[in-house]
C-alpha atoms as an extended CHARMM CRD file, in Angstrom:
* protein
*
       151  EXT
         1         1  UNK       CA             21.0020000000        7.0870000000       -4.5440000000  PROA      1               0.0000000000
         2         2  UNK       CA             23.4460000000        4.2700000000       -2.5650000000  PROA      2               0.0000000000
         3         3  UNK       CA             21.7670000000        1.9080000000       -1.1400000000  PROA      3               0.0000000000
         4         4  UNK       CA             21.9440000000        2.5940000000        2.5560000000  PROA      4               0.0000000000
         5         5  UNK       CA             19.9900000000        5.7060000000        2.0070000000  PROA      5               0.0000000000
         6         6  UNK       CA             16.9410000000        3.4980000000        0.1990000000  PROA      6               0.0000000000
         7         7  UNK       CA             17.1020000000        1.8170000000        3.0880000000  PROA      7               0.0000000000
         8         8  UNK       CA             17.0230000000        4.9250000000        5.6240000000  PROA      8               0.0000000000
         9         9  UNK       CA             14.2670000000        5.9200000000        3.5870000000  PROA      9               0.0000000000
        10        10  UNK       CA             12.0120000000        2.6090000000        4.1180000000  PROA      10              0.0000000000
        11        11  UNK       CA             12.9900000000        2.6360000000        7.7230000000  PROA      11              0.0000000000
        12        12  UNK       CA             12.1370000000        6.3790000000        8.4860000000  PROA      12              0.0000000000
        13        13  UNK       CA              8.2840000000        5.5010000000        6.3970000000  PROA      13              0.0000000000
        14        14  UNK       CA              7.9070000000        2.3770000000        7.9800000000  PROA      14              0.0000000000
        15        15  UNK       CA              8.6110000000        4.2120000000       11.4760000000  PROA      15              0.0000000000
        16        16  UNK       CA              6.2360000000        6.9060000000       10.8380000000  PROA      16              0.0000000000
        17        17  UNK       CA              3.3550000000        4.5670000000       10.0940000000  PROA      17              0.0000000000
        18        18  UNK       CA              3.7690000000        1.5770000000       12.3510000000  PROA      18              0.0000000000
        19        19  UNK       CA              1.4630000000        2.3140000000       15.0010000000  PROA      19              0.0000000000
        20        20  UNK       CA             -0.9300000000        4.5060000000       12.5050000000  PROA      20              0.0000000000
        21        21  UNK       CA             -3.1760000000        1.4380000000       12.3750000000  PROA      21              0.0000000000
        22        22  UNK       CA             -4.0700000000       -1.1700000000       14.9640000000  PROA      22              0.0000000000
        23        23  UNK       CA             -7.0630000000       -3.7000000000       14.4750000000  PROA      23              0.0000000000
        24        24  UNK       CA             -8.1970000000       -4.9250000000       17.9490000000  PROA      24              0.0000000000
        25        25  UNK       CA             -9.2490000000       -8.4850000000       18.4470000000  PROA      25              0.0000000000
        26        26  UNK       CA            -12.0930000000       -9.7870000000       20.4090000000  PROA      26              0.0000000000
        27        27  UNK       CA            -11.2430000000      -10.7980000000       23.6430000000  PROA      27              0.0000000000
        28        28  UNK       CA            -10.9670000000      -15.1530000000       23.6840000000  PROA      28              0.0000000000
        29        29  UNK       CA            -14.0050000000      -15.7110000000       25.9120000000  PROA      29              0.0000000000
        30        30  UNK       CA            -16.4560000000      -13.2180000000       23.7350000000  PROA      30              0.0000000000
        31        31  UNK       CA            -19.6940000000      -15.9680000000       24.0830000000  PROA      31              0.0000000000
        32        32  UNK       CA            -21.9170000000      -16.8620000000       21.5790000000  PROA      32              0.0000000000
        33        33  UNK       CA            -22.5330000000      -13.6580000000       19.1230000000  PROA      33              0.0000000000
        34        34  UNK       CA            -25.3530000000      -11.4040000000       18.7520000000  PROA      34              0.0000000000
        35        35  UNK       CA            -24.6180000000      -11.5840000000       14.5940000000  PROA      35              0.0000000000
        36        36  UNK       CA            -23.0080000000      -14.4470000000       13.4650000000  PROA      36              0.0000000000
        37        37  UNK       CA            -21.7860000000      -12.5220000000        9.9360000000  PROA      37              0.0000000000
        38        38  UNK       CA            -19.5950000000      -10.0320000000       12.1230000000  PROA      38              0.0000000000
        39        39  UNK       CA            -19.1790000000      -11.6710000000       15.5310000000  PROA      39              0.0000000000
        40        40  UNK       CA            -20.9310000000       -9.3520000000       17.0020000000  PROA      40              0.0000000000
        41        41  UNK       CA            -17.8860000000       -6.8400000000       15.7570000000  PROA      41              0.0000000000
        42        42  UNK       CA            -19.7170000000       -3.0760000000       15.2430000000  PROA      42              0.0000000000
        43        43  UNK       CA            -18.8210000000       -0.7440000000       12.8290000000  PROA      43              0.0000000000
        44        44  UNK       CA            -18.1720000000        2.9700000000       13.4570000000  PROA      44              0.0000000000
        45        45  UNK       CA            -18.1630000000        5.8900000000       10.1720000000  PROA      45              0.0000000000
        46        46  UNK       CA            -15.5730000000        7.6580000000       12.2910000000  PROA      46              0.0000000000
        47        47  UNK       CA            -12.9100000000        3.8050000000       12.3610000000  PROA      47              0.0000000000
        48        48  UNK       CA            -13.9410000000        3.6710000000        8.3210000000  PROA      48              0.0000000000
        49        49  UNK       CA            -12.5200000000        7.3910000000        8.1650000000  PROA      49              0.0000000000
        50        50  UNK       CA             -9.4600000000        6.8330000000       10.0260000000  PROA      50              0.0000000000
        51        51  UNK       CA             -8.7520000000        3.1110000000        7.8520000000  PROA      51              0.0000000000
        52        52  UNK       CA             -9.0710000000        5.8530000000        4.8880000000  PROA      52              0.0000000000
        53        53  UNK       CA             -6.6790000000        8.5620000000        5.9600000000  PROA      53              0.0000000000
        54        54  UNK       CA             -4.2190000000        5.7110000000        6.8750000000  PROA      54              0.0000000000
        55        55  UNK       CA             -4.0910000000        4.5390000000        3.6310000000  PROA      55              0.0000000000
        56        56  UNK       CA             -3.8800000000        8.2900000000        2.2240000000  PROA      56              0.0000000000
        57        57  UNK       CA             -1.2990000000        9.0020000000        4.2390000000  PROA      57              0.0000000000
        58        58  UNK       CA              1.0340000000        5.5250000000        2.4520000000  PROA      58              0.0000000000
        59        59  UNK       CA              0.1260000000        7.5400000000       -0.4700000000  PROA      59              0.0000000000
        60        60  UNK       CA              1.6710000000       10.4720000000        0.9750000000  PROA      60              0.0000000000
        61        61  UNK       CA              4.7960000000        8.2470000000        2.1480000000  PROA      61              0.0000000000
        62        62  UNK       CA              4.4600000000        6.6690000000       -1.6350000000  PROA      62              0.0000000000
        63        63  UNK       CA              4.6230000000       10.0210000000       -3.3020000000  PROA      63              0.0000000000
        64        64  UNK       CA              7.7280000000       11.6780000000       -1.0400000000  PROA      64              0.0000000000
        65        65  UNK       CA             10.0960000000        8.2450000000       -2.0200000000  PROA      65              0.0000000000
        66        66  UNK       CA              8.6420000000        8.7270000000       -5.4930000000  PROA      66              0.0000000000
        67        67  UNK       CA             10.4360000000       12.1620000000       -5.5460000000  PROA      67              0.0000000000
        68        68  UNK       CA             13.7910000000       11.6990000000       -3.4830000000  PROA      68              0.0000000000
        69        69  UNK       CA             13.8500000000        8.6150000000       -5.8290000000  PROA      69              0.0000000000
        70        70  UNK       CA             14.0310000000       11.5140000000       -8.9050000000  PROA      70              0.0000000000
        71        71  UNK       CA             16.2120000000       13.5440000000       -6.9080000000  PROA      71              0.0000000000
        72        72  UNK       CA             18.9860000000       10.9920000000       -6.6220000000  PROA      72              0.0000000000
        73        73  UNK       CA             18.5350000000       10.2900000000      -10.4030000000  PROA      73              0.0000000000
        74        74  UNK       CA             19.2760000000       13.8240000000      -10.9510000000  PROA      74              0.0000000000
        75        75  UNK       CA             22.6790000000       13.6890000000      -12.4950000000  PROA      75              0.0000000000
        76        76  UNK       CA             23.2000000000       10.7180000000      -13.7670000000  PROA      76              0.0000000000
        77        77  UNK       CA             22.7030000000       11.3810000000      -17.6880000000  PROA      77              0.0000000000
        78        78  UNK       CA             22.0360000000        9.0590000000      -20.3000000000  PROA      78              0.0000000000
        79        79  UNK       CA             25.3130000000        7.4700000000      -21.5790000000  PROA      79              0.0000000000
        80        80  UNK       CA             24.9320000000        3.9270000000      -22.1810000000  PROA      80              0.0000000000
        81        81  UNK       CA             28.8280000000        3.5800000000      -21.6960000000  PROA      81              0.0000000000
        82        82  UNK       CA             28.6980000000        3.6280000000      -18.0780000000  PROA      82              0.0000000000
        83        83  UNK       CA             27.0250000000        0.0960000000      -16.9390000000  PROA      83              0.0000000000
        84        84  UNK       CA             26.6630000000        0.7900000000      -13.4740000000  PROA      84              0.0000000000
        85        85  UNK       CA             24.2360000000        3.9440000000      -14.4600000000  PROA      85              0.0000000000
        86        86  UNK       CA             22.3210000000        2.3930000000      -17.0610000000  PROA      86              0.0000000000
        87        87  UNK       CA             21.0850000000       -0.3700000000      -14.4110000000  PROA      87              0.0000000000
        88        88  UNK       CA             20.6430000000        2.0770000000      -11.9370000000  PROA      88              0.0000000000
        89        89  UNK       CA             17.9050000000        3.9380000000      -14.3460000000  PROA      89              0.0000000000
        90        90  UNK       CA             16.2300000000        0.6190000000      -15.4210000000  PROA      90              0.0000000000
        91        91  UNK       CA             15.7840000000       -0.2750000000      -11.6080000000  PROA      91              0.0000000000
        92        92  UNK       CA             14.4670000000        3.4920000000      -10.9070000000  PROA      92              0.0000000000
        93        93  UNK       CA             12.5210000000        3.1780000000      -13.7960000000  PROA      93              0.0000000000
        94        94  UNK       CA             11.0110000000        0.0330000000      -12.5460000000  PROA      94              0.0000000000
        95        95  UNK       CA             10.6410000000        0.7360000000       -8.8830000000  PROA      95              0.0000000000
        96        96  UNK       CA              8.7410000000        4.2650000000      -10.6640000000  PROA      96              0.0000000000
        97        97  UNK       CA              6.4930000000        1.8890000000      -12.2270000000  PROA      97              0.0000000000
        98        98  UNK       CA              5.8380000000       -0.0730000000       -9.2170000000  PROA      98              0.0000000000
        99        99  UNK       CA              5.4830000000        2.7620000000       -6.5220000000  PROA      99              0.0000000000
       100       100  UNK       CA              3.1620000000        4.1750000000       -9.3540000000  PROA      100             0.0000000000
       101       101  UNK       CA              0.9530000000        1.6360000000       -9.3640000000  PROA      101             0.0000000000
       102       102  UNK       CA              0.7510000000        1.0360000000       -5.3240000000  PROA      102             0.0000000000
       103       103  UNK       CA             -0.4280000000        4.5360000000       -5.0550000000  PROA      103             0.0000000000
       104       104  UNK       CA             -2.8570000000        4.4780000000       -7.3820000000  PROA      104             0.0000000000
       105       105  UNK       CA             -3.8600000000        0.7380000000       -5.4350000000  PROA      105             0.0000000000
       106       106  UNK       CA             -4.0190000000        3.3180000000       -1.8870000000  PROA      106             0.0000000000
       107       107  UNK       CA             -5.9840000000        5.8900000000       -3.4630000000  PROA      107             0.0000000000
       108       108  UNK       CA             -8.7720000000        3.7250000000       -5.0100000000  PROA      108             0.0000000000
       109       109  UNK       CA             -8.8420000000        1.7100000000       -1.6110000000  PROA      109             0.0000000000
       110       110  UNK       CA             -8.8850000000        5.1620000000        0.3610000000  PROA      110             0.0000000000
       111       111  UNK       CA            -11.5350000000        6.0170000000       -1.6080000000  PROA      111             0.0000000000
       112       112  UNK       CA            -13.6390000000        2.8120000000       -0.9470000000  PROA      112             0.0000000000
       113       113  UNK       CA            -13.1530000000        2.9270000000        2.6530000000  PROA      113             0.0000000000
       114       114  UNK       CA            -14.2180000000        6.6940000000        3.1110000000  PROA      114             0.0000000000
       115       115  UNK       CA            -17.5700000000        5.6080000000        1.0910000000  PROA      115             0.0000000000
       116       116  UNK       CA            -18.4400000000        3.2910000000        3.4160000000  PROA      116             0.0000000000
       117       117  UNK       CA            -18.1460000000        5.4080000000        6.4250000000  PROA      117             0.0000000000
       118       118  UNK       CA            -19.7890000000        8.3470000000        4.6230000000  PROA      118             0.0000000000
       119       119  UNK       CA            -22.6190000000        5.1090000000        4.4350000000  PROA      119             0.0000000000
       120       120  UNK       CA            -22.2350000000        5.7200000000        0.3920000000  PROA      120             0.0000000000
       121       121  UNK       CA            -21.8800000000        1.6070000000        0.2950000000  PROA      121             0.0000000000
       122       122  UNK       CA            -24.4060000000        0.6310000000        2.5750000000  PROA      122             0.0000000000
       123       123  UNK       CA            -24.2920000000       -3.6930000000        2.4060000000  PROA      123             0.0000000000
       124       124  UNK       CA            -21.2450000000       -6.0040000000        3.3750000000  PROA      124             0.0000000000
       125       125  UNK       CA            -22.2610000000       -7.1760000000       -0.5690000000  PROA      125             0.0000000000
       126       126  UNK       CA            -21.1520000000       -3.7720000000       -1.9680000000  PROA      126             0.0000000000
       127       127  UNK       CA            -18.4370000000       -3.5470000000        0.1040000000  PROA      127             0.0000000000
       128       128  UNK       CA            -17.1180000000       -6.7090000000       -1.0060000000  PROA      128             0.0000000000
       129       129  UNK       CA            -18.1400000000       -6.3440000000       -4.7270000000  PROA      129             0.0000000000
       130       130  UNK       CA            -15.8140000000       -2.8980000000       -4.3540000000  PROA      130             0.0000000000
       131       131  UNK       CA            -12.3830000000       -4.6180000000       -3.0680000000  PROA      131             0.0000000000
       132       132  UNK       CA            -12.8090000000       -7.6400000000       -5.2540000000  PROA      132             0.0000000000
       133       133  UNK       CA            -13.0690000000       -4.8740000000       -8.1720000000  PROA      133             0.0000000000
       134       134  UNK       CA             -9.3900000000       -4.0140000000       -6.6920000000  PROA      134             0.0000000000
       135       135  UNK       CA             -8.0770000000       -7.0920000000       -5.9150000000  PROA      135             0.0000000000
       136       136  UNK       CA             -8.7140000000       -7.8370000000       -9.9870000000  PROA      136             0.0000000000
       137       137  UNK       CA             -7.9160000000       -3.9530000000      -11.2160000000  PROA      137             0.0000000000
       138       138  UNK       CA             -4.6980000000       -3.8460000000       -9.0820000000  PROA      138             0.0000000000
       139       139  UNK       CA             -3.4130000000       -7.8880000000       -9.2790000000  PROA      139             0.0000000000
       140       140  UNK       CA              0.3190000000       -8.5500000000       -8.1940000000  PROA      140             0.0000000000
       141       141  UNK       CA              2.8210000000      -10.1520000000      -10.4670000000  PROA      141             0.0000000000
       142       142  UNK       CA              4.5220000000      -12.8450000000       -8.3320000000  PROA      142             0.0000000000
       143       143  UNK       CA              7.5960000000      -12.4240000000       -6.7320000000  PROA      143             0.0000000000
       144       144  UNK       CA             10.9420000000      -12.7600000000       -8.8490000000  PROA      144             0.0000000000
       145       145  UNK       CA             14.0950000000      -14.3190000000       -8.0950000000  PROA      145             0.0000000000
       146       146  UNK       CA             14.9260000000      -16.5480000000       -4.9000000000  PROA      146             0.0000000000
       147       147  UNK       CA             12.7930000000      -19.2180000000       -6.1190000000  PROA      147             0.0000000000
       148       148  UNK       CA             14.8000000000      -22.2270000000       -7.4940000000  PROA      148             0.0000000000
       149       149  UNK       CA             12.9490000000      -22.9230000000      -10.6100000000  PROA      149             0.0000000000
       150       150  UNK       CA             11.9510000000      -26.8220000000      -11.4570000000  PROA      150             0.0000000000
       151       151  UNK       CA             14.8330000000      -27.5150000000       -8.9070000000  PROA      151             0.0000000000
């Protein structure tokens, strides 16, 4: 797969799922709250649902680059004489790894945010206790390259 069409392929995701979710703010000159944990911001089982199927549907995405990512391995073989094809299955075989792991990341956040609106985690505490479960589960490696180390 040449580059350009890896990049087609984030573009054409990223344009399918840009306006999917939109959090709306409080408007500046709200007043004093009603709740002072949530600002007076309400919660709705049906906006819990939708946050859910969002992230279901980046699986989705996740899944289809997953397999036009095998496609475009399809004939490449496994010589080790050809340089140019033995990086280009170490990347795959990384960015595999990777796009692996973010979907499992989407389904186990899906799946939290579809118990709360089915009211299955009832406090802010056991909502909390869930994503911080995640955050620990699922923690990203930090970014490599374009850092200037001890420079």
């Amino acid at each position: 797969m040449a580059w350009d069409e890896w990049q087609q392929i984030k573009a054409n995701v990223a344009e399918r799922h840009s306006t999917d979710m939109r959090l709306n703010e409080l408007p500046p000159d709200a007043g004093p709250s009603s709740n002072s944990v949530t600002g007076g911001v309400k919660s709705s089982k049906k906006a819990w649902l939708t946050a859910g199927e969002g992230v279901g549907s980046l699986r989705t995405a996740l899944g289809t680059a997953l397999r036009q990512l095998e496609e475009g391995q399809a004939g490449l073989g496994t010589s080790e004489s050809c340089l140019g094809a033995t990086a280009q299955r170490e990347v795959y075989s990384s960015w595999k790894r990777y796009l692996g792991h973010v979907s499992k990341r989407c389904g186990s956040l899906q799946s939290i945010l579809e118990q709360v609106g089915h009211d299955q985690l009832k406090t802010d505490e056991a909502v909390k206790a869930e994503i911080d479960v995640l955050q620990v589960q699922f923690t990203d490696t930090d970014a490599v390259g374009g850092r200037a180390k001890g420079r």
